[in-house]
C-alpha positions as MATLAB code, in Angstrom:
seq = 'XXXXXXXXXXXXXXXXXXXXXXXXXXXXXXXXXXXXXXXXXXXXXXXXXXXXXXXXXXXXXXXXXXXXXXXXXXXXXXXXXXXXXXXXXXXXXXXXXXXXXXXXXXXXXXXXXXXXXXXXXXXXXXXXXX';
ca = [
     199.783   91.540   16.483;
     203.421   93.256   16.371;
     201.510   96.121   14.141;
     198.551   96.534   16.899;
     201.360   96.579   19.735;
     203.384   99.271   17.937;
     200.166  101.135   17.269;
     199.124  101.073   20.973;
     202.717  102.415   22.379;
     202.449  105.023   19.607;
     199.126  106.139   21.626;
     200.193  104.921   24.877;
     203.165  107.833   24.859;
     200.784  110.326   23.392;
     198.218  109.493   26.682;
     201.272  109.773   28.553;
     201.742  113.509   27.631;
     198.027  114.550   27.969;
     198.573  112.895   31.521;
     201.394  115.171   32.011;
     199.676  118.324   31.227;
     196.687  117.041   33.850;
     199.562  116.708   36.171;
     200.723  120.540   35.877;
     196.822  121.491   37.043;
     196.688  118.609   40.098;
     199.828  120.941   41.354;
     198.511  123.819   40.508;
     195.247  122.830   42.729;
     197.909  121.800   45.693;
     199.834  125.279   44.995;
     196.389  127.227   45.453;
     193.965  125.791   47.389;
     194.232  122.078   47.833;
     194.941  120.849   51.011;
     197.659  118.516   49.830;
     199.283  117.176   46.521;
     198.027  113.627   47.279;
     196.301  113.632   43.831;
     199.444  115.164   42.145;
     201.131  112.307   43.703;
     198.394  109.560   43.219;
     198.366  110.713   39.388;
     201.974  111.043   38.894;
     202.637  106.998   40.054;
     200.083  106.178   37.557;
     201.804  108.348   34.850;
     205.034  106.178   35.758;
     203.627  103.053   35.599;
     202.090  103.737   32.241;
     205.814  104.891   31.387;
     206.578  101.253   32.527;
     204.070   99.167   30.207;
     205.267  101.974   27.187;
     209.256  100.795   27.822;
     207.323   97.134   27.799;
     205.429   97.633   24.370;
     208.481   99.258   22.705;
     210.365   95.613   23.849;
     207.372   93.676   22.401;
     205.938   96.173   19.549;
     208.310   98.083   17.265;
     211.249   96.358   19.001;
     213.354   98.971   17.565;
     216.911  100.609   19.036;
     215.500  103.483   19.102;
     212.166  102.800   20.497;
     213.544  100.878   23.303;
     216.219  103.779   23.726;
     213.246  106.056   23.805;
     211.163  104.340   26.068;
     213.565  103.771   28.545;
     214.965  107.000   28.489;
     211.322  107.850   29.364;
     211.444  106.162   32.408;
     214.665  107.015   33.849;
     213.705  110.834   33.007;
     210.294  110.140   35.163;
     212.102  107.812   37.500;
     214.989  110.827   38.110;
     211.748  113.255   38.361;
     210.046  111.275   41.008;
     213.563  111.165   43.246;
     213.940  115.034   43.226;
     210.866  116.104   45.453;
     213.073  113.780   48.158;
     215.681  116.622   47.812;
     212.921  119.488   48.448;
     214.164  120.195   52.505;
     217.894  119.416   52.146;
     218.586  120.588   48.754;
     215.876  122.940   47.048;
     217.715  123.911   44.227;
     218.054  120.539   43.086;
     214.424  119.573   43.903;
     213.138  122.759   41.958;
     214.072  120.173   38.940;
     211.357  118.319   39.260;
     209.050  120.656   37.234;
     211.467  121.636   34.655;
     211.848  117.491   33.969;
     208.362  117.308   33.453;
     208.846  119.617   30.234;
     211.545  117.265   29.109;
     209.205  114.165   29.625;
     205.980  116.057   27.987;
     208.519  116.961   24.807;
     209.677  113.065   24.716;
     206.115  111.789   25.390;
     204.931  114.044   22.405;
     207.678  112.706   20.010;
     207.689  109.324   20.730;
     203.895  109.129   19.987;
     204.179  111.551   16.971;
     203.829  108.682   14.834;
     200.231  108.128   15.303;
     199.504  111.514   14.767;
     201.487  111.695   11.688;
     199.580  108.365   10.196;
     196.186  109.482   10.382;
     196.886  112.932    8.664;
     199.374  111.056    6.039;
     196.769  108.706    5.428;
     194.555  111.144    3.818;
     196.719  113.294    2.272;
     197.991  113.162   -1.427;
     201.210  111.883   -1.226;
     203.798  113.955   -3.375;
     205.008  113.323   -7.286;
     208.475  111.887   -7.283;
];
């Protein structure tokens, strides 16, 4: 079960960064032409609360330091992300953020699910003479 768990937050984080790359279009559909960002908004809370069950698998799957230190640090980069547009009236500069942490979370959603990437193409490969 542990091995099905660690495969699943392996894939979880990798859905998590497709999801993140849908989110750039939803605002690019509120920058030019949408009437709102309600489904920027709408998509981003479900982005976060897969972010949520990923810190939750890392606790119950791998179970590693560095997994949970991943995970988490995941969370608080979305959670810190999500705070920012708050800031947009009073403090703009700090609110214009909130984009360029969505490149840090993409990059740590990539890396953290590298590993199931990595397996299926080192599966079929030749491994190396020693």
């Amino acid at each position: 079960m542990r091995r099905t768990v660690t495969t699943a937050y392996y894939w979880l984080a990798l859905l998590i960064a497709v999801a993140i790359v849908v989110q750039v279009f939803l605002a690019g559909v509120g920058v030019f032409g949408a009437d709102s960002f309600d489904a920027h908004e709408g998509f981003g809370w479900m982005i976060h609360t897969a972010a949520i069950v990923l810190f939750i698998l890392a606790l119950i799957g791998p179970r590693t330091g560095r997994a949970i230190g991943m995970s988490f640090g995941l969370l608080v980069l979305m959670t810190v992300q999500i705070m920012l547009v708050g800031a947009r009236d009073d403090e703009p500069y700090v609110a214009a953020f909130h984009p360029v942490l969505a490149l840090f979370v993409l990059g740590l959603a990539v890396h953290i699910g590298m590993p199931a990437i990595s397996r299926g193409r080192g599966a079929s490969a030749p491994r190396p003479a020693r």
